[in-house]
C-alpha positions in Angstrom: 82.9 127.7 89.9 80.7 126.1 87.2 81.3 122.8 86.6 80.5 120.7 84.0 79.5 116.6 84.1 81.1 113.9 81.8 77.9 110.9 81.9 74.9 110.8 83.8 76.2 108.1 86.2 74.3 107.1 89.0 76.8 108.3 91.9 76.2 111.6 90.2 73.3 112.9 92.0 75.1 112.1 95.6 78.8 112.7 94.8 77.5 116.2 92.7 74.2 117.3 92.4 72.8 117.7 96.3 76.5 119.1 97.3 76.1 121.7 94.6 73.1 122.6 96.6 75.3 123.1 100.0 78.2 124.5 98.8 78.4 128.3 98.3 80.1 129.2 94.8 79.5 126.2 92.9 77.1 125.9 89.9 76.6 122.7 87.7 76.6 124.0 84.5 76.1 122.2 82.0 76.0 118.2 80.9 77.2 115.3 78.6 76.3 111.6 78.2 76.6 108.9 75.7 73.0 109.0 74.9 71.8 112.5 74.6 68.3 111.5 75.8 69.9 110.1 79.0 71.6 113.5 79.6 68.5 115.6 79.0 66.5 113.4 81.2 69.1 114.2 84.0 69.6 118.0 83.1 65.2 118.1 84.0 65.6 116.1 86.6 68.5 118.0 88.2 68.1 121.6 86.7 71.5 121.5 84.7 71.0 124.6 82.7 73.5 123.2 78.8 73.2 119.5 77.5 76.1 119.0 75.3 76.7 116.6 72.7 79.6 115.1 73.7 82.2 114.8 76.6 84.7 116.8 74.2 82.3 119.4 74.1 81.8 119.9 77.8 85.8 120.0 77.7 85.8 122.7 75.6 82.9 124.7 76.7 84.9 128.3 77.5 81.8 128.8 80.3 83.3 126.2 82.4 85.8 126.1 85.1 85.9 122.9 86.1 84.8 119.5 84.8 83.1 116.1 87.2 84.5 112.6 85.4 82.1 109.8 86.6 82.7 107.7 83.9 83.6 104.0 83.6 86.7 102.9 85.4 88.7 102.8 81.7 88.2 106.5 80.7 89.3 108.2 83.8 92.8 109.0 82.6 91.4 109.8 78.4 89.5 112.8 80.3 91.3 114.1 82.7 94.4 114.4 79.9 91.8 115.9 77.8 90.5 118.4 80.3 93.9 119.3 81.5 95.0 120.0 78.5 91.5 122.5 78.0 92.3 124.2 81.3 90.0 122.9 83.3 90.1 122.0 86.6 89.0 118.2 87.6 87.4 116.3 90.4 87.7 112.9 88.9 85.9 109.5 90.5 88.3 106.8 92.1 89.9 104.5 91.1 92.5 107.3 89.9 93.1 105.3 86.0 93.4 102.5 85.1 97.4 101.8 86.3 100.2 103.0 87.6 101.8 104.4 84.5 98.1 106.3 83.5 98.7 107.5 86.8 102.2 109.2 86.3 100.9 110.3 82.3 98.2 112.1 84.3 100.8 113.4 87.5 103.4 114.7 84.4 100.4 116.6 82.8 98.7 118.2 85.6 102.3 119.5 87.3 102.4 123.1 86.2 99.4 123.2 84.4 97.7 125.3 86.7 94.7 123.2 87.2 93.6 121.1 90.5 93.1 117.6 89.7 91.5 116.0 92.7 90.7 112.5 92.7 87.0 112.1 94.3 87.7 109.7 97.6 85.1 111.2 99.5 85.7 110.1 102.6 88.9 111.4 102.9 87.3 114.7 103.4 85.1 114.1 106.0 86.9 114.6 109.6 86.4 111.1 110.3 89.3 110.3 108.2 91.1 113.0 109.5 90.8 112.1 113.2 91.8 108.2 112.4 94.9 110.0 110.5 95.6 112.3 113.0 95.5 109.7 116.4 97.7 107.2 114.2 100.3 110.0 113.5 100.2 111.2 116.7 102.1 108.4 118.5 98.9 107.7 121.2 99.4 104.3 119.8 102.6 103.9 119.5 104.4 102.1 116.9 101.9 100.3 114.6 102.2 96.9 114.1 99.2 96.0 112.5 96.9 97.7 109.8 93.7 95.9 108.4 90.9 97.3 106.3 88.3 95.8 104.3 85.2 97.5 101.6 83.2 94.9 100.7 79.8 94.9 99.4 77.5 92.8 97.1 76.9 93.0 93.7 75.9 89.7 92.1 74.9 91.4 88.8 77.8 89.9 86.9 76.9 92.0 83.6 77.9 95.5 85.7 79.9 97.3 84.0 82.4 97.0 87.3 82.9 93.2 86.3 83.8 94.6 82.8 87.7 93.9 82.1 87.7 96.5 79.3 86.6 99.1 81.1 88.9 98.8 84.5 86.8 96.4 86.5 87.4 94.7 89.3 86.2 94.1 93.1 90.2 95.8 93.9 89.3 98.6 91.3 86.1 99.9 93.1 85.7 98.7 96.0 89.3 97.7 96.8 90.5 101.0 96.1 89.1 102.6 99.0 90.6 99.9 101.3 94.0 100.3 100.0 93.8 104.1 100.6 93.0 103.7 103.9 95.1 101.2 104.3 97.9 104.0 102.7 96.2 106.8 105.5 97.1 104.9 108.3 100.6 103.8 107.4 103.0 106.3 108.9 106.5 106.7 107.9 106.2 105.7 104.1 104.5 103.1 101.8 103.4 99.5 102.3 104.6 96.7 100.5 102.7 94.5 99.0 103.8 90.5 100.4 100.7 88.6 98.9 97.4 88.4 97.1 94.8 86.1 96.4 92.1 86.8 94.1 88.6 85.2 93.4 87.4 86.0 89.9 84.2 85.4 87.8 83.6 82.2 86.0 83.0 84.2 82.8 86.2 86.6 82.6 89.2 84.7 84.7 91.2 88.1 84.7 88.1 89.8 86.9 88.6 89.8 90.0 85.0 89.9 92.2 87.0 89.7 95.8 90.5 89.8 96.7 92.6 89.7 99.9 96.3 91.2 100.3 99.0 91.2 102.3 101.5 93.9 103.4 104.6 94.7 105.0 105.1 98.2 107.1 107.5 100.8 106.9 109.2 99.5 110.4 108.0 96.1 110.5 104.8 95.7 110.8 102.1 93.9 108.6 98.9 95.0 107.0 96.3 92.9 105.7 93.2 94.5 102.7 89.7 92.1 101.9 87.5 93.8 99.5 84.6 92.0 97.4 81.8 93.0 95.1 80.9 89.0 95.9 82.1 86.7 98.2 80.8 84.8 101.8 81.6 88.6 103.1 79.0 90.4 102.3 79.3 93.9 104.1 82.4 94.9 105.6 83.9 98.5 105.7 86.5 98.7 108.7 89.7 100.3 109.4 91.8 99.2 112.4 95.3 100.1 113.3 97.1 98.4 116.3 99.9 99.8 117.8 102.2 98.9 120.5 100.2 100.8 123.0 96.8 100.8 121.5 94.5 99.9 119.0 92.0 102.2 116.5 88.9 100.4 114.8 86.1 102.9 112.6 83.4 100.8 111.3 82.0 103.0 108.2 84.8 105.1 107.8 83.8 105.0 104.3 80.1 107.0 104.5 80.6 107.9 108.1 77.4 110.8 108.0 75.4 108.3 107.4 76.3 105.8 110.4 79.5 104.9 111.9 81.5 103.2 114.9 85.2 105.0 116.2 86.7 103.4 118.9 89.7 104.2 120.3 91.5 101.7 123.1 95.0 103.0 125.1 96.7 101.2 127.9 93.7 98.9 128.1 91.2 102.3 128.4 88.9 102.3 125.8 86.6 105.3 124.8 84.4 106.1 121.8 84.3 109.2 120.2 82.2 111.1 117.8 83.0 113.3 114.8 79.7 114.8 113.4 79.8 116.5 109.3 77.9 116.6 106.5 77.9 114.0 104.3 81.1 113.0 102.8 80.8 114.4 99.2 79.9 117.4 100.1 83.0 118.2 102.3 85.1 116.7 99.0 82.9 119.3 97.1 84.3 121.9 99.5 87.6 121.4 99.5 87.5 121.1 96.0 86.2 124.9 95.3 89.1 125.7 98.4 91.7 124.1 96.2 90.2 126.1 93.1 90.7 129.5 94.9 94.1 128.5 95.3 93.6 127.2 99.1 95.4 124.1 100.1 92.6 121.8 100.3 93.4 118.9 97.5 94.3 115.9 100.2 93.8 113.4 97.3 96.5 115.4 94.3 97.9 113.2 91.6 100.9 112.1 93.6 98.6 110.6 96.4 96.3 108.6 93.4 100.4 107.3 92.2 100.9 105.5 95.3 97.2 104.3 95.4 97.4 102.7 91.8 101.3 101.7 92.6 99.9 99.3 95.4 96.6 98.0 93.7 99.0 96.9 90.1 101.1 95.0 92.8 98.3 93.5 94.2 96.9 92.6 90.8 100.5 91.0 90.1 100.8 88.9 93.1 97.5 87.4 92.7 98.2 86.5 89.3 96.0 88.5 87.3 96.6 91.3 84.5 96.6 95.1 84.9 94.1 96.6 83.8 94.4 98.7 81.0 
């Protein structure tokens, strides 16, 4: 598979270029970026063999099977349309698009098109998340009253393209996304509903949001509760917990677990820790991505999944009283 990369972004080298390395069958191929200079730089640097001229070009390149989309927030859903519609497959960076509605535009295209569109949340992939989903499906802890998770990091450089309205920004947009995902994983029996949101947003832009908090309502009753920030008084925070009527789950890290995590798992008042090695996230998406290529059923993360994702984070945007971004 030979893969071609919209921008030279900075998750690039981690999300793309040292997975290529691990992962039989896959070739980086060739390169676009903005600034041609920037896109050479990176092809030396990384030994990608074609810098293009433009993203249109590496959609149209006939040597390629697939295409990498690590651009800016705003121009997910403009490339993954245009590489659908090209034949190539796509492994696109989260948040899915912008909205909901890009969302479905990008769902209706890719449905018998004969491409995979995956969208790139990493951690899904690594069986970390698949043991958290698999013990809260399971019923060890019975019916689940409470869901919280939080991704919360700092980033007090306000001029970050991830504070930039235009392009899809937002602490809920980047970092956010990955808590309502989870948040999604370990809800069994359907969606959650979103009850409440509160939003802290930069002095600068009032419709940015740079932390947000969320409530939810479970399919059966229950409530779930989402922090993220980009910068708040919570600095670092990336936790999942799920507490049932019997038991309780809490992963600290289930978002990078390779590189350190804590999975706890507490039944009838028995508590045990358990331990789920892997390589590092990407390159496990990277994996299943080539599987879902080959025509395997690897794609945990398809277009339908990234509907529901972007469903919950416009209703969060709504009840905190700020705009969808568009």
């Amino acid at each position: 598979m030979r893969i071609g990369v919209l921008g030279a972004a900075r998750i690039a080298p981690a999300a793309l270029m040292k997975p290529a390395r691990a992962v039989d069958g896959v070739e980086v191929a060739a390169i676009a970026a903005r600034d041609r200079r920037r896109a050479s730089a990176f092809a030396s640097r990384y030994g990608v063999p074609v810098v293009h001229d433009s993203y249109a070009d590496v959609v149209a390149d006939p040597s390629l099977d697939a295409v990498y989309i690590p651009l800016p927030n705003g121009l997910h859903a403009q490339w993954t349309l245009a590489a659908i519609r090209a034949g190539k497959h796509v492994l696109c960076e989260k948040p899915f698009t912008s909205n909901t509605a890009q969302a479905r535009e990008v769902q209706a295209a890719a449905e018998g098109s004969g491409v995979v569109v995956m969208e790139a949340f990493h951690y899904r992939y690594h069986p970390v998340a698949q043991r958290m989903t698999d013990i809260v499906h399971s019923g060890e802890l019975g019916r689940i009253e409470r869901v919280e998770t939080a991704m919360c990091f700092p980033l007090p450089r306000f001029s970050d393209i991830r504070y930039d309205f235009g392009l899809a920004g937002g602490a809920l947009m980047d970092a956010g996304c990955y808590a309502v995902h989870s948040l999604r994983l370990l809800t069994p029996g359907g969606e959650p509903v979103v009850t409440g949101a509160r939003a802290l947003t930069l002095k600068r832009d009032g419709r940015v949001d740079r932390a947000m908090t969320a409530r939810f309502e479970l399919p059966g009753g229950g409530t779930g509760h989402l922090r993220t920030s980009m910068w708040s008084s919570t600095l670092l925070r990336i936790r999942a917990v799920a507490v049932g009527e019997c038991g309780r789950l809490a992963v600290t890290n289930f978002a990078a677990p390779h590189l350190w995590s804590r999975f706890t798992v507490t039944v009838d008042g028995r508590r045990r820790r358990e331990s789920t090695s892997g390589e590092a996230t990407y390159a496990h998406q990277l994996r299943a991505f080539a599987a879902a290529v080959r025509g395997e059923p690897t794609n945990l993360t398809p277009p339908a999944d990234s509907v529901a994702t972007m469903h919950l984070i416009d209703d969060i945007y709504t009840a905190a009283g700020l705009p969808l971004r568009t």
